[in-house]
Structures are given as C-alpha cells and as structure tokens.
C-alpha positions as CSV (number, residue, x, y, z in Angstrom):
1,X,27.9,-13.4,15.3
2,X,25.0,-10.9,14.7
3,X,22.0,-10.8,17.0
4,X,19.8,-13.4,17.3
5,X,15.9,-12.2,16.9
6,X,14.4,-13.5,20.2
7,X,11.0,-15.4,20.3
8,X,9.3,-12.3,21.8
9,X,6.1,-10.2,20.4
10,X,7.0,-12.3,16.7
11,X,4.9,-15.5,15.2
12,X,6.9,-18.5,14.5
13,X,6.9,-18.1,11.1
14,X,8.5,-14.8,11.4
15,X,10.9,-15.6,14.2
16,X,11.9,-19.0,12.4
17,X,12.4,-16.7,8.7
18,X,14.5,-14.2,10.9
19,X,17.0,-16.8,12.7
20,X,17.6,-18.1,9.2
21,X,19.1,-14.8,8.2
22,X,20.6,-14.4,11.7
23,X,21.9,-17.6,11.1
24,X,23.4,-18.3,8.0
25,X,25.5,-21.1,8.6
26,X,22.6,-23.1,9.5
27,X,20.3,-24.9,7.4
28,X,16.9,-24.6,7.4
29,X,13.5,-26.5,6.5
30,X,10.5,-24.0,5.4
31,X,8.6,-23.7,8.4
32,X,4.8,-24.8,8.8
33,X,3.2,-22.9,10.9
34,X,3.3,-22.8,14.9
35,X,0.8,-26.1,14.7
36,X,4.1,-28.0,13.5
37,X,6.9,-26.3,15.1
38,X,8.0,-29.1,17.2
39,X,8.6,-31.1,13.5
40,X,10.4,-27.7,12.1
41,X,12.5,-27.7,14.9
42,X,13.2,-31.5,14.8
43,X,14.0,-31.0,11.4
44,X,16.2,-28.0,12.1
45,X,17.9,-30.2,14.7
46,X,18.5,-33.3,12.8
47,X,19.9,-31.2,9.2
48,X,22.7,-29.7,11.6
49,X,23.7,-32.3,13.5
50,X,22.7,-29.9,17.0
51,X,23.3,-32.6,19.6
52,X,23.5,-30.0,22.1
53,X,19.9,-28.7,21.8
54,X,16.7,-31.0,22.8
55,X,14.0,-32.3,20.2
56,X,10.6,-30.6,21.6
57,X,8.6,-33.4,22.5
58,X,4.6,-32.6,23.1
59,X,5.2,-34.1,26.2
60,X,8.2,-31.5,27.3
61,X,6.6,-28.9,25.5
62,X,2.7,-29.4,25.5
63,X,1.6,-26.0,24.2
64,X,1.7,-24.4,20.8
65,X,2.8,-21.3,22.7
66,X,5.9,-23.2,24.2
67,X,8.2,-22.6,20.9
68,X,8.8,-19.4,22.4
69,X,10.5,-21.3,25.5
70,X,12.3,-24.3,23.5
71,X,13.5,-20.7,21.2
72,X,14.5,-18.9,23.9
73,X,16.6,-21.6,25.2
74,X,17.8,-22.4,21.2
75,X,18.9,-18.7,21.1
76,X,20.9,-18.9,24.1
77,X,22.7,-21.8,23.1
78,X,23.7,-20.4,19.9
79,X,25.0,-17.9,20.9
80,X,27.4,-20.1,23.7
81,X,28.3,-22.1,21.2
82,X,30.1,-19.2,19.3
C-alpha cells in the first residue's frame, strides 16, 4: 500500500481528497467541508462496510478540529488492516 497523507498541517478537504487517491480501493462521498466531517466520515464508513473504525459522534468527538484525531486513528487502521 502507498502512504497514507496524515491529518497534519492539511484542511479536511485536502486531507479527505488525498486519502482518496492514497486509497483507491475505497469509495468515497465528496466531502463538505470540516463543519460536516463527522457525516463525510459516516458516509465513508457506511459505503465500505468499515466495521472496524468508529462513527464520530459530536459527543466522542465534540470539536471541528477533532477530525484530525478520529483521522489519525482511521490512518492507522488502514494501514493494520493491509
């Protein structure tokens, strides 16, 4: 597998367009903007079947700023899963 981009010093937009090319065996919704990244990523989620990776809830993840941890932690389990 080729690198993964990593949720660091990017904006969600770019980091979720990036992972899409790092990760072409995915499929992707269009992303809308870091507001609704918790719906991207539920969407992402739910159109691959990723039981292993948690649904961002507002409640686990209450900041616009925490995609960067649920990303981080989406990254790494990518990458396990190869």
């Amino acid at each position: 597998m080729a690198d993964v981009v990593l949720p660091i010093k990017i904006s969600f937009d770019d980091w979720f367009s990036q992972i899409r090319q790092d990760l072409p065996n995915l499929e992707f919704p269009n992303p809308d903007g870091v507001k609704n990244w918790r719906e991207t990523v539920t969407q992402l989620i739910n159109m691959n079947s990723l039981d292993n990776i948690p649904i961002p809830t507002k409640s686990t993840y209450p900041k616009d700023e925490d995609w960067r941890k649920w990303g981080a932690y989406f990254v790494d389990i990518m990458l396990d899963s190869v």
